[in-house]
Biotite code that builds the C-alpha atoms (Angstrom):
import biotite.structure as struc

atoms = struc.array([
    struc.Atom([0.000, 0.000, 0.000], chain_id="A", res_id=1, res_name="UNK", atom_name="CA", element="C"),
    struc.Atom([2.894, 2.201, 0.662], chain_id="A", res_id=2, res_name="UNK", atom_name="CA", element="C"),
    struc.Atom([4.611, 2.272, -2.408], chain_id="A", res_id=3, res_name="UNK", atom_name="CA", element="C"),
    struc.Atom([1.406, 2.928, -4.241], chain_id="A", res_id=4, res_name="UNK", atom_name="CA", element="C"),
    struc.Atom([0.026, 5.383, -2.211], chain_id="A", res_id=5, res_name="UNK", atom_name="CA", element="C"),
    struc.Atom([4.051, 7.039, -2.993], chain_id="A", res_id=6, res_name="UNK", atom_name="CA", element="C"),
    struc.Atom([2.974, 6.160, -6.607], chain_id="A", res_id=7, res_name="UNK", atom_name="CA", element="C"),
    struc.Atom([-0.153, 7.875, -6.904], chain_id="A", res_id=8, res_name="UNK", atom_name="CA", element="C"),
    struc.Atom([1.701, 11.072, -4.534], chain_id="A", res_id=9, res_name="UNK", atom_name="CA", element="C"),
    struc.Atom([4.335, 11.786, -7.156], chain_id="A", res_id=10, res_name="UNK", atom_name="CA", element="C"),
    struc.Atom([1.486, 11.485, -10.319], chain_id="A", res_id=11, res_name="UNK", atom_name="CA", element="C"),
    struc.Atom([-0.829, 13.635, -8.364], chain_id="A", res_id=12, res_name="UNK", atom_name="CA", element="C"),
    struc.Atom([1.424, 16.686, -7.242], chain_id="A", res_id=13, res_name="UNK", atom_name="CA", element="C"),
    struc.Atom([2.989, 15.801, -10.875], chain_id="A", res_id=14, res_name="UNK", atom_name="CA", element="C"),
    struc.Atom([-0.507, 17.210, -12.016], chain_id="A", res_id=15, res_name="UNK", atom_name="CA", element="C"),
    struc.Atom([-1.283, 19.420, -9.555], chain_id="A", res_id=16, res_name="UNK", atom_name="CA", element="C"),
    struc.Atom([-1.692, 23.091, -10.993], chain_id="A", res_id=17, res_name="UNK", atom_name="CA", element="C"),
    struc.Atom([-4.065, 24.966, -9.875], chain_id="A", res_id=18, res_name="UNK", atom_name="CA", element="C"),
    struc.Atom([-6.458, 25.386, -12.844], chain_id="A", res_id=19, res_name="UNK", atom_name="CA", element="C"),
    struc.Atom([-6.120, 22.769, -16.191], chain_id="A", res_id=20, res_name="UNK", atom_name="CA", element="C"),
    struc.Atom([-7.227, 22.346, -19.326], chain_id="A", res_id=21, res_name="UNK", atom_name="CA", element="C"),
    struc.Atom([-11.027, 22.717, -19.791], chain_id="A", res_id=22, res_name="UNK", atom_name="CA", element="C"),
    struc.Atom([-10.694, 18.767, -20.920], chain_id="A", res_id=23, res_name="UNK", atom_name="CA", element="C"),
    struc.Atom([-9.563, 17.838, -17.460], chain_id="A", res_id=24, res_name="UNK", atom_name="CA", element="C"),
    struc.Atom([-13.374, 18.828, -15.845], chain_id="A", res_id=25, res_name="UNK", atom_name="CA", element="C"),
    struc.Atom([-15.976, 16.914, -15.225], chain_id="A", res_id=26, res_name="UNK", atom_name="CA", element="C"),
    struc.Atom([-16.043, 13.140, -16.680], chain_id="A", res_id=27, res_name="UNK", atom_name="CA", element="C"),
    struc.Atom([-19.247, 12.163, -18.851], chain_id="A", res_id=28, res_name="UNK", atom_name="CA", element="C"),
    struc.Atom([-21.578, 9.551, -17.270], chain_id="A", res_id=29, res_name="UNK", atom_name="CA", element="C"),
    struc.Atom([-19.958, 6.896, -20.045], chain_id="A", res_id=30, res_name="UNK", atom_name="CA", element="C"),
    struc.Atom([-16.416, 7.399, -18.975], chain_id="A", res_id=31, res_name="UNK", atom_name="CA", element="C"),
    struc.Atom([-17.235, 5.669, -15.653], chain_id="A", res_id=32, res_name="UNK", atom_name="CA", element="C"),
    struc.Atom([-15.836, 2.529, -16.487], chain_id="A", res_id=33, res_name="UNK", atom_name="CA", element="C"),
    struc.Atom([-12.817, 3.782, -18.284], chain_id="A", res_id=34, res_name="UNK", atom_name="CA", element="C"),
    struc.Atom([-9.932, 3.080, -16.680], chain_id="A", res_id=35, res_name="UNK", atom_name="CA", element="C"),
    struc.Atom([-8.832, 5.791, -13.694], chain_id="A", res_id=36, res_name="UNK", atom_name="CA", element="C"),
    struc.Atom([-6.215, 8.826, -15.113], chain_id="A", res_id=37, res_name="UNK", atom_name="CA", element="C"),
    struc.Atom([-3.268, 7.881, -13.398], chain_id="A", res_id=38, res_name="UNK", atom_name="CA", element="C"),
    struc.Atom([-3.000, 11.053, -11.340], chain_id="A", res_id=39, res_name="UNK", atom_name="CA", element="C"),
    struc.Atom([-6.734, 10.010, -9.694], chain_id="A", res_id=40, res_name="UNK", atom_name="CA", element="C"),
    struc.Atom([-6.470, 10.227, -6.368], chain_id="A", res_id=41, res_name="UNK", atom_name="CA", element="C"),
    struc.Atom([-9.396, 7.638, -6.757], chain_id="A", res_id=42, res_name="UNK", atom_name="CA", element="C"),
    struc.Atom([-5.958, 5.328, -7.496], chain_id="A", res_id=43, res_name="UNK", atom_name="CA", element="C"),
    struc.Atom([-5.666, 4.901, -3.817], chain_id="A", res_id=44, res_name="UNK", atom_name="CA", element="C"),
    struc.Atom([-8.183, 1.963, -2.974], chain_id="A", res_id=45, res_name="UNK", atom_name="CA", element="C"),
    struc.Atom([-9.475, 2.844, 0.720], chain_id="A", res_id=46, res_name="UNK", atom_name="CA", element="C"),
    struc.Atom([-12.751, 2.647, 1.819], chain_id="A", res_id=47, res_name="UNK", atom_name="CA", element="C"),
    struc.Atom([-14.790, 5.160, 3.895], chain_id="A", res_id=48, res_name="UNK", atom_name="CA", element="C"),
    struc.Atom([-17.740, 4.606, 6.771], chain_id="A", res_id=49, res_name="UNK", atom_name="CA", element="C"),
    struc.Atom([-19.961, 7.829, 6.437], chain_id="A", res_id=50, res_name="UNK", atom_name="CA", element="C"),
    struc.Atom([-22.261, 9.380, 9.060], chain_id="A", res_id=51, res_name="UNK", atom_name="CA", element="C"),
    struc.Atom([-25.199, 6.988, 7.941], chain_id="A", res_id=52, res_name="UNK", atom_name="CA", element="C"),
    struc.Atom([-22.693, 3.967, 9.137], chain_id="A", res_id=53, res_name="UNK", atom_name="CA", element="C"),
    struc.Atom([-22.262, 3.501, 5.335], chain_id="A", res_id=54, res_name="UNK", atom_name="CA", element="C"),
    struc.Atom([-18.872, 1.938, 3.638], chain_id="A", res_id=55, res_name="UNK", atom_name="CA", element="C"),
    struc.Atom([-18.434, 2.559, 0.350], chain_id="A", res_id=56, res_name="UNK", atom_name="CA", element="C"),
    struc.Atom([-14.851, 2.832, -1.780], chain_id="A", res_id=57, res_name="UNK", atom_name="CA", element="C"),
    struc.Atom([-13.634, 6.371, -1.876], chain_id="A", res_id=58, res_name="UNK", atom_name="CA", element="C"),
    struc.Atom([-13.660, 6.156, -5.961], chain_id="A", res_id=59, res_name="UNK", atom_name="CA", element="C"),
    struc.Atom([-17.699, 5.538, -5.672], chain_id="A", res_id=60, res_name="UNK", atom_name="CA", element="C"),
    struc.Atom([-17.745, 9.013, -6.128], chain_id="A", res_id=61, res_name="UNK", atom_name="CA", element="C"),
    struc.Atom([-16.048, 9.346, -9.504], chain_id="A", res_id=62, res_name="UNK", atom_name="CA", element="C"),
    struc.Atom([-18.285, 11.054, -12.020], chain_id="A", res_id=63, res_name="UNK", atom_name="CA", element="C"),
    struc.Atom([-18.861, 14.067, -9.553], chain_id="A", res_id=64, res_name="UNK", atom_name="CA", element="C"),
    struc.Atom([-16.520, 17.067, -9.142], chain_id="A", res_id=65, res_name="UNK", atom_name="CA", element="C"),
    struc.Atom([-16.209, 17.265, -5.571], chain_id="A", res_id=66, res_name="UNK", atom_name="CA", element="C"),
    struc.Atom([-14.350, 19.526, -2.636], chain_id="A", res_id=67, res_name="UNK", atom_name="CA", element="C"),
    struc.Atom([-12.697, 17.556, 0.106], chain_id="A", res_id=68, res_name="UNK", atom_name="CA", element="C"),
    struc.Atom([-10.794, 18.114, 2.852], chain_id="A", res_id=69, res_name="UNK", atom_name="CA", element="C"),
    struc.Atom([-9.823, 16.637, 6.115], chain_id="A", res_id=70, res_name="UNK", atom_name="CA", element="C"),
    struc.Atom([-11.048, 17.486, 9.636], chain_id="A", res_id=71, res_name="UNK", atom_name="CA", element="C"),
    struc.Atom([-11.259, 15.541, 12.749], chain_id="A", res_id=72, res_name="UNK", atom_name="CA", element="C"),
    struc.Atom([-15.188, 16.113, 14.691], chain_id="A", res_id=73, res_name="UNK", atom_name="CA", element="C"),
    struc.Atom([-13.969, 17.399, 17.925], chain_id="A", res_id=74, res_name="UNK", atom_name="CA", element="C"),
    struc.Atom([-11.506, 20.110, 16.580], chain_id="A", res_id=75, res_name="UNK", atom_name="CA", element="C"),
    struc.Atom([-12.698, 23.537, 18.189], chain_id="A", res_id=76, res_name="UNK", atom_name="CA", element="C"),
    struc.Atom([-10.458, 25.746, 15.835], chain_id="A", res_id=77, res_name="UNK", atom_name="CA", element="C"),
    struc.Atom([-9.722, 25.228, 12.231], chain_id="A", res_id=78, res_name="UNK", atom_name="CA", element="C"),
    struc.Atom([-11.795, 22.593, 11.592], chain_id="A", res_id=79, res_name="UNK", atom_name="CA", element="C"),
    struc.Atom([-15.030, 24.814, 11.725], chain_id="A", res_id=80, res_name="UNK", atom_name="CA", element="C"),
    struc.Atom([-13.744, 27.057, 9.563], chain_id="A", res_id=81, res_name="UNK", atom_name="CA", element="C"),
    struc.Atom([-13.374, 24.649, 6.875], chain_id="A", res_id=82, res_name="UNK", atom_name="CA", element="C"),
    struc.Atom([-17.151, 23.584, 7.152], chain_id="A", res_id=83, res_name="UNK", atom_name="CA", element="C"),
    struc.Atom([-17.569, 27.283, 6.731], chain_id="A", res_id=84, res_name="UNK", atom_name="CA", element="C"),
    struc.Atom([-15.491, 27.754, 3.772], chain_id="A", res_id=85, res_name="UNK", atom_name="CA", element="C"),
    struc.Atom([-17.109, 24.865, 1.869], chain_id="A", res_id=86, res_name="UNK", atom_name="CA", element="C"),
    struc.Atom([-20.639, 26.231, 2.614], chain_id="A", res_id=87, res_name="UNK", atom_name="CA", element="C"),
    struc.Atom([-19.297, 29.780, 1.836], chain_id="A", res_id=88, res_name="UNK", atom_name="CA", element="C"),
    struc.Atom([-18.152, 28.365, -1.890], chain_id="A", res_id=89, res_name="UNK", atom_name="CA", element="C"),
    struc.Atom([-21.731, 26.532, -1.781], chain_id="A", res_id=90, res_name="UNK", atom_name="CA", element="C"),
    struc.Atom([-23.262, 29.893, -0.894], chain_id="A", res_id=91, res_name="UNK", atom_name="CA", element="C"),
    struc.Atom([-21.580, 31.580, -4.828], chain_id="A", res_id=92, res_name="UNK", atom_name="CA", element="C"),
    struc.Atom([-22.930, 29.056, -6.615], chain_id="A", res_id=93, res_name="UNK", atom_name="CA", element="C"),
    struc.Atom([-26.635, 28.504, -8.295], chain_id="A", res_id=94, res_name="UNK", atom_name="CA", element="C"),
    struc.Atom([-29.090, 25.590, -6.998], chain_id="A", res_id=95, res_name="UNK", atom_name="CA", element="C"),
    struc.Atom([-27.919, 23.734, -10.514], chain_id="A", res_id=96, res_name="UNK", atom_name="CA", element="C"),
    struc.Atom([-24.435, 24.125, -9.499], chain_id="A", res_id=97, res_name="UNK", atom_name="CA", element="C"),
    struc.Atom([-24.565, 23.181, -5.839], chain_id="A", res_id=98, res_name="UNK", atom_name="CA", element="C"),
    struc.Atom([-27.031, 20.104, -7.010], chain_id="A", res_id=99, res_name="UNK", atom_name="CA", element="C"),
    struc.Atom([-23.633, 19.158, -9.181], chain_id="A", res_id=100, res_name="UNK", atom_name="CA", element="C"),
    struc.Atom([-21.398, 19.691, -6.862], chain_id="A", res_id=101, res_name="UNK", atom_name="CA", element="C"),
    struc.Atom([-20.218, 16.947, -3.563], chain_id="A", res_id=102, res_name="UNK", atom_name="CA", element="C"),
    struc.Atom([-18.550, 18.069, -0.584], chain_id="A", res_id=103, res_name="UNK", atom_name="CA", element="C"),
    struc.Atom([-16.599, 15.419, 1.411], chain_id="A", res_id=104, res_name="UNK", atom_name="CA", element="C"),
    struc.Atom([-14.676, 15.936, 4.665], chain_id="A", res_id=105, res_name="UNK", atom_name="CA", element="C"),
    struc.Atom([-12.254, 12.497, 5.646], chain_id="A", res_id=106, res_name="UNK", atom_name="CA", element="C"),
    struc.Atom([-11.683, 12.619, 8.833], chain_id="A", res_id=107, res_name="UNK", atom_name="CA", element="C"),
    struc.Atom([-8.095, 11.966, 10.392], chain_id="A", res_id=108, res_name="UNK", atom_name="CA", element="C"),
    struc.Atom([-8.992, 10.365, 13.628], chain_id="A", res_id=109, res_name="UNK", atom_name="CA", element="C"),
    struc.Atom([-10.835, 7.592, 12.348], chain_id="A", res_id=110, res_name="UNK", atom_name="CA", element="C"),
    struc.Atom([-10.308, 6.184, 16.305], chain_id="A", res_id=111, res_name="UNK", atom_name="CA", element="C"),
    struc.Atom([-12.865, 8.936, 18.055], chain_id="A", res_id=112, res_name="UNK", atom_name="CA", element="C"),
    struc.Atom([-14.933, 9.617, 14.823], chain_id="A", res_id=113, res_name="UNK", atom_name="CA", element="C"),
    struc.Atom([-17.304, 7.085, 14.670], chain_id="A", res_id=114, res_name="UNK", atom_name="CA", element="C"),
    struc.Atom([-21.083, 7.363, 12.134], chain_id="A", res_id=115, res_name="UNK", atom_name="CA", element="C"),
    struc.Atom([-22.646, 9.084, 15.204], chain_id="A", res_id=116, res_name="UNK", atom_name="CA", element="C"),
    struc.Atom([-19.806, 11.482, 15.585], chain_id="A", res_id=117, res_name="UNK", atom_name="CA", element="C"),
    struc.Atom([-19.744, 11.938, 11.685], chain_id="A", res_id=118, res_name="UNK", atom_name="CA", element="C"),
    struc.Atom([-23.887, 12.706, 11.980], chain_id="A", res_id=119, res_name="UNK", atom_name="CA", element="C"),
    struc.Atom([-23.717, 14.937, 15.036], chain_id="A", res_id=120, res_name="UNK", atom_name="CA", element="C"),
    struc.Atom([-21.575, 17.553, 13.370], chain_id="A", res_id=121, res_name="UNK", atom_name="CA", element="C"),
    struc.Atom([-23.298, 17.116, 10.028], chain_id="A", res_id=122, res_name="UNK", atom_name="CA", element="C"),
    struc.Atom([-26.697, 17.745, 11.927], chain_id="A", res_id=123, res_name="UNK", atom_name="CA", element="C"),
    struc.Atom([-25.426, 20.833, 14.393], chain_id="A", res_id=124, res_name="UNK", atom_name="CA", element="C"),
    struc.Atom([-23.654, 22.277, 11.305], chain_id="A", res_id=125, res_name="UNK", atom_name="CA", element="C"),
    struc.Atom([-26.690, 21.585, 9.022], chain_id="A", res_id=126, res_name="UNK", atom_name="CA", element="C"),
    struc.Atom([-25.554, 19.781, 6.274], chain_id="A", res_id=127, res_name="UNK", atom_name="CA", element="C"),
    struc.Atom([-27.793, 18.455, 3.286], chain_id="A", res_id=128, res_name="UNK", atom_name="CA", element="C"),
    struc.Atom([-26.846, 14.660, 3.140], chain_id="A", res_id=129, res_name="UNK", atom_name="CA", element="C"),
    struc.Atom([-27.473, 14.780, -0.248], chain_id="A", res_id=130, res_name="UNK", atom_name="CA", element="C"),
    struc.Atom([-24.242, 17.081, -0.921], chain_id="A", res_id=131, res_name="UNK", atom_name="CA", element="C"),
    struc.Atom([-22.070, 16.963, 2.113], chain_id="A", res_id=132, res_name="UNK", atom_name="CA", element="C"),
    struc.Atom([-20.438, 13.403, 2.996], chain_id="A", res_id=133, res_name="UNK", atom_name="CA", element="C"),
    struc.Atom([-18.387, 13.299, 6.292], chain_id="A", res_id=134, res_name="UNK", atom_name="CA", element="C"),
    struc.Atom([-16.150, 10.113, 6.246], chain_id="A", res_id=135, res_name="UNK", atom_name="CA", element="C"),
    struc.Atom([-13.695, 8.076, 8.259], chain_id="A", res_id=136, res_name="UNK", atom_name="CA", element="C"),
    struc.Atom([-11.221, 5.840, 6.351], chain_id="A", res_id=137, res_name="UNK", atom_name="CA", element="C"),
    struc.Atom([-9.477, 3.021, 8.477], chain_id="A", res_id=138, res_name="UNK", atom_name="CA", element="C"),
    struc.Atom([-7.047, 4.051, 10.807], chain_id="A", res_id=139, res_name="UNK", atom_name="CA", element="C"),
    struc.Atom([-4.087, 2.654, 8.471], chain_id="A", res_id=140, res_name="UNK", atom_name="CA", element="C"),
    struc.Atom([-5.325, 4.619, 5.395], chain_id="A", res_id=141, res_name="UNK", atom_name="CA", element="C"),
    struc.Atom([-5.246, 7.923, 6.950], chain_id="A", res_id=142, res_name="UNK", atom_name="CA", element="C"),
    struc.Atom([-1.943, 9.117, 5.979], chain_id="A", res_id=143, res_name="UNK", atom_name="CA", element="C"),
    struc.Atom([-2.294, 7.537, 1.985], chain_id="A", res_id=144, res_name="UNK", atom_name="CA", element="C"),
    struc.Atom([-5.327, 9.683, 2.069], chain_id="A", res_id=145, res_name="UNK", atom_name="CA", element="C"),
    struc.Atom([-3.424, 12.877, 3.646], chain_id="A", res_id=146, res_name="UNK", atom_name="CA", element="C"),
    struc.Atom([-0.675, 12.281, 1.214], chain_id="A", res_id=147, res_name="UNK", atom_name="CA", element="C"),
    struc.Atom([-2.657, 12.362, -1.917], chain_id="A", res_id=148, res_name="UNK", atom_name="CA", element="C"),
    struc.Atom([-4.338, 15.542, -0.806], chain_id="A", res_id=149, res_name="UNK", atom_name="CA", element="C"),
    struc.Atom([-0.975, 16.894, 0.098], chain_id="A", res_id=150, res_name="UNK", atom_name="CA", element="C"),
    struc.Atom([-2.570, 17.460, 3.324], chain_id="A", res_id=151, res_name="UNK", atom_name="CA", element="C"),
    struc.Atom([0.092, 17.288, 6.212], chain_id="A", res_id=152, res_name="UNK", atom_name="CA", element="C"),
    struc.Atom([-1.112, 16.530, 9.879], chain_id="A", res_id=153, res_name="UNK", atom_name="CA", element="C"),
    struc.Atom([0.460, 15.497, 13.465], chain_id="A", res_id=154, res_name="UNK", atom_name="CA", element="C"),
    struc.Atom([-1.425, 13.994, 16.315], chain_id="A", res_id=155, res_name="UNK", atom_name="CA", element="C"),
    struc.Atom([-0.736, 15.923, 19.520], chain_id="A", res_id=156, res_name="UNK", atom_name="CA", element="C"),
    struc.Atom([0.023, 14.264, 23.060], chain_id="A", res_id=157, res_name="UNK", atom_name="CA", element="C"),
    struc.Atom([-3.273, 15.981, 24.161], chain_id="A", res_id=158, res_name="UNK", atom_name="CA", element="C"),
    struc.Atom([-5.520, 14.231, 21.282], chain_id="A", res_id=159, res_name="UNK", atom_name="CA", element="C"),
    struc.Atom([-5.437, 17.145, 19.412], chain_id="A", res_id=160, res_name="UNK", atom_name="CA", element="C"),
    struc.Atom([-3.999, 17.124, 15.928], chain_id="A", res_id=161, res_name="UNK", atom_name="CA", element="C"),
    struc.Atom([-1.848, 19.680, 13.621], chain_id="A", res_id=162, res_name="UNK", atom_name="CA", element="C"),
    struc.Atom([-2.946, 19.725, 10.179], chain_id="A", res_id=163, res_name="UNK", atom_name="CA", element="C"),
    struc.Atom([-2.817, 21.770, 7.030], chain_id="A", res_id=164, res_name="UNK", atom_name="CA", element="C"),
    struc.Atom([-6.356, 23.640, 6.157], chain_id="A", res_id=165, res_name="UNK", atom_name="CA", element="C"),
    struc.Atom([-7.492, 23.403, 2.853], chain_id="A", res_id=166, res_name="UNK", atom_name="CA", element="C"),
    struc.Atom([-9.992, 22.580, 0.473], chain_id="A", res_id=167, res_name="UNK", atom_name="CA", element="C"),
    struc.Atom([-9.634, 21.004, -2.587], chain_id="A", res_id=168, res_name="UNK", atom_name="CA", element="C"),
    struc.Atom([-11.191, 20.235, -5.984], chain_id="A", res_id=169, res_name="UNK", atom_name="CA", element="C"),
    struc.Atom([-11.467, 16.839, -7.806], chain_id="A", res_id=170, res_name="UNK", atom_name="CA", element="C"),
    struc.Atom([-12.723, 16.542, -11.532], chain_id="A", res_id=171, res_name="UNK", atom_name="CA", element="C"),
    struc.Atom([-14.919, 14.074, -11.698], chain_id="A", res_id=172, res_name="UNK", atom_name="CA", element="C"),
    struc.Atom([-12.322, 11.707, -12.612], chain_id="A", res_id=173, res_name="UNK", atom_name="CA", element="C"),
    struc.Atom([-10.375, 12.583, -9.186], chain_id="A", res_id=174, res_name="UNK", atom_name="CA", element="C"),
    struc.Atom([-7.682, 14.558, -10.625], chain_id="A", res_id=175, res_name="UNK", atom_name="CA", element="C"),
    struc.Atom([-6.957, 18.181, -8.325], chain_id="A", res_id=176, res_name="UNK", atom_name="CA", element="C"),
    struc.Atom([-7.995, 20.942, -10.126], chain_id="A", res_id=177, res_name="UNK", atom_name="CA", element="C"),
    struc.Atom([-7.659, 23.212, -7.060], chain_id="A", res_id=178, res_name="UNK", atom_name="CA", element="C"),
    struc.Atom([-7.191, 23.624, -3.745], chain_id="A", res_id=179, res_name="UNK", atom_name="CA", element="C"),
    struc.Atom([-7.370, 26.764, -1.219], chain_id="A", res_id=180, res_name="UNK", atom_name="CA", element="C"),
    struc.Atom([-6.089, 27.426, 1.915], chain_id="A", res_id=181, res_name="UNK", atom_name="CA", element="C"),
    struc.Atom([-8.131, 30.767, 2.675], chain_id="A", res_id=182, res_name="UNK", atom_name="CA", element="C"),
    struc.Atom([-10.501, 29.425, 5.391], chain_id="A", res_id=183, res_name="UNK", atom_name="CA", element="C"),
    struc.Atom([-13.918, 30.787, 6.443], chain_id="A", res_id=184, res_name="UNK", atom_name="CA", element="C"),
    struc.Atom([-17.189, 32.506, 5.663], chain_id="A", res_id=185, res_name="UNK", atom_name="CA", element="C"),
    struc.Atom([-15.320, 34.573, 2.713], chain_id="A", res_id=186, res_name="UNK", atom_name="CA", element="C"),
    struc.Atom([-14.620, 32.637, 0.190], chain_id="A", res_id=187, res_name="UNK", atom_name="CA", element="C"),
    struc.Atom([-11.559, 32.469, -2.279], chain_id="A", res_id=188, res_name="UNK", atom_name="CA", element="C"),
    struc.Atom([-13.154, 34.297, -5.925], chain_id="A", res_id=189, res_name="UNK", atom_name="CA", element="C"),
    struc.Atom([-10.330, 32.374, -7.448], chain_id="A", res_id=190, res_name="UNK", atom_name="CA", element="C"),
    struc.Atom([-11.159, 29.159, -6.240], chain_id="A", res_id=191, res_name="UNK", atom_name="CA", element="C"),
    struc.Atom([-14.719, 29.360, -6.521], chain_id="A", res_id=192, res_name="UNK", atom_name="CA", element="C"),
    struc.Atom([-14.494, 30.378, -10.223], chain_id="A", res_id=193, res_name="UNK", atom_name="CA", element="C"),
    struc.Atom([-12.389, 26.802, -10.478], chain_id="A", res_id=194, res_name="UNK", atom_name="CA", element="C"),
    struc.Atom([-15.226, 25.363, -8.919], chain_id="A", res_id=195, res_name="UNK", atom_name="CA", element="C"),
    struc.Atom([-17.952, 26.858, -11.475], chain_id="A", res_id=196, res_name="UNK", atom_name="CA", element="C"),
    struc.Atom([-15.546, 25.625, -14.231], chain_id="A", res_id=197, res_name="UNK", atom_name="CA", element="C"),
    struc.Atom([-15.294, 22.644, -13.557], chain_id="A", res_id=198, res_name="UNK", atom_name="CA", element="C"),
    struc.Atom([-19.071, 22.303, -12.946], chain_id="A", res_id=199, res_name="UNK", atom_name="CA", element="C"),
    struc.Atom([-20.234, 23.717, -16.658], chain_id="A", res_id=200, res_name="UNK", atom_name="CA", element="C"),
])
């Protein structure tokens, strides 16, 4: 797992501007069975328990651009803020748009962030199931996840865990088109016009 999670690191930052071609949005409904681009984070094979208690395979949600990011339930500090910057992107966009449009947090403290941990934050923050996903991957998977994110994070002696903020955007395909690390209720105008491009 280590050596292709290292793999699919290197072809990912390889491709990781922060706009591409207009080719690189949003795969058709046909090119779902294609094979995977080989800078997909959707390479890395790790499944994820959401806050309905469902597993499903990360890649299930090829065929959707989608913003993800990683945050850990009982963070008091940053981790808010990125809920807020993802519904502060949600907030630019039309009802078509946000309809095309997921938003999936992975947590990185699989340990403490159990389906009814996932589903209390998704029902104090108010998230629409239908758009927001908050996941935990198994513990071991964590840092192949973090990696292909290019998210960096360190658990703390008191529980509490460092960790880059950002959001990012997937093609449908899983390829980064973007990623931001302005957190909060204003969003990025650069990173939300990504997110309307890749949405057309």
């Amino acid at each position: 797992m280590k050596s292709l999670a290292l793999s699919i690191v290197l072809a990912v930052l390889a491709g990781a501007t922060v706009v591409t071609p207009d080719a690189a949005f949003a795969a058709p409904p046909a090119a779902q069975k294609a094979p995977l681009p080989g800078n997909s984070v959707y390479q890395l094979d790790v499944q994820l328990t959401d806050q309905a208690g469902r597993t499903s395979a990360w890649r299930d949600r090829r065929g959707k651009p989608q913003l993800v990011s990683m945050f850990y339930t009982s963070c008091q500090y940053i981790c808010p803020l990125i809920i807020d910057s993802g519904k502060a992107v949600q907030k630019q966009l039309s009802d078509a748009e946000r309809a095309r449009l997921g938003i999936t947090l992975i947590s990185m403290d699989p340990a403490r962030d159990t389906p009814q941990a996932l589903a209390k934050v998704a029902t104090q923050r108010k998230l629409d199931p239908a758009q927001w996903t908050l996941a935990s991957p198994a513990a071991e998977d964590v840092r192949s996840v973090a990696g292909v994110l290019n998210i960096r994070y360190r658990a703390l002696a008191d529980g509490e865990f460092n960790h880059t903020s950002a959001l990012v955007l997937l093609d449908g395909e899983g390829r980064i088109l973007a990623r931001t690390e302005k957190m909060g209720s204003k969003p990025d105008p650069e990173f939300v016009e990504a997110v309307r491009k890749a949405l057309r």
